[in-house]
C-alpha positions, 0 to 999 in steps of 0.5 A: 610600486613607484616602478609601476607607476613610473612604468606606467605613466611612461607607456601611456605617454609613449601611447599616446605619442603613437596614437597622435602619429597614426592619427596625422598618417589616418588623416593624409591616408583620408585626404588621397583618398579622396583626391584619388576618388576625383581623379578616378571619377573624372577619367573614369579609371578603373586603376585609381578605383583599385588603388582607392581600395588599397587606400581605404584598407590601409586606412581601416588597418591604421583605425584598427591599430589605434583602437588598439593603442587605445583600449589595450591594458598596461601590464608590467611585461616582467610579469607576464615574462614570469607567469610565463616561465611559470606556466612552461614549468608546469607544461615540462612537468605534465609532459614528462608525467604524461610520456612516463605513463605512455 
């Protein structure tokens, strides 16, 4: 029980190390946005429009990722490697059940 918590306490803050790292990426990916939205206003560049969207889509993968960050559950990943192994246990045996009555 205590390795859980352990496990626990140390992904939430290895989390929230991440989140802080992708926050500060977010915000300077925000930041050239903008200036690239004034450059390509003031030249009337159709380039800088385009890379202005690959900006914004990098930007929304970034939100993305840290929403994930956040709202995901912390499992034990031992757990999840048994249930696994587990599950394929019981796939061999239908298989073999299965490709026996064929």
């Amino acid at each position: 029980m205590e390795n859980k918590i352990f496990r626990m306490t140390e992904l939430k803050k290895s989390r929230e190390r991440s989140i802080k790292k992708l926050t500060k990426v977010l915000k300077t990916l925000v930041n050239l946005e903008l200036e690239l939205a004034a450059v390509a206003s003031k030249t009337n560049d159709n380039i800088s429009k385009l890379s202005i969207r690959s900006v914004s889509e990098s930007a929304s993968c970034i939100q993305t990722a840290i929403s994930q960050l956040i709202s995901t559950e912390i499992n034990d990943a031992k757990e999840k490697k048994i249930k696994n192994k587990d599950n394929d246990l019981k796939l061999q045996t239908l298989r073999k059940v299965v490709l026996n009555k064929k």
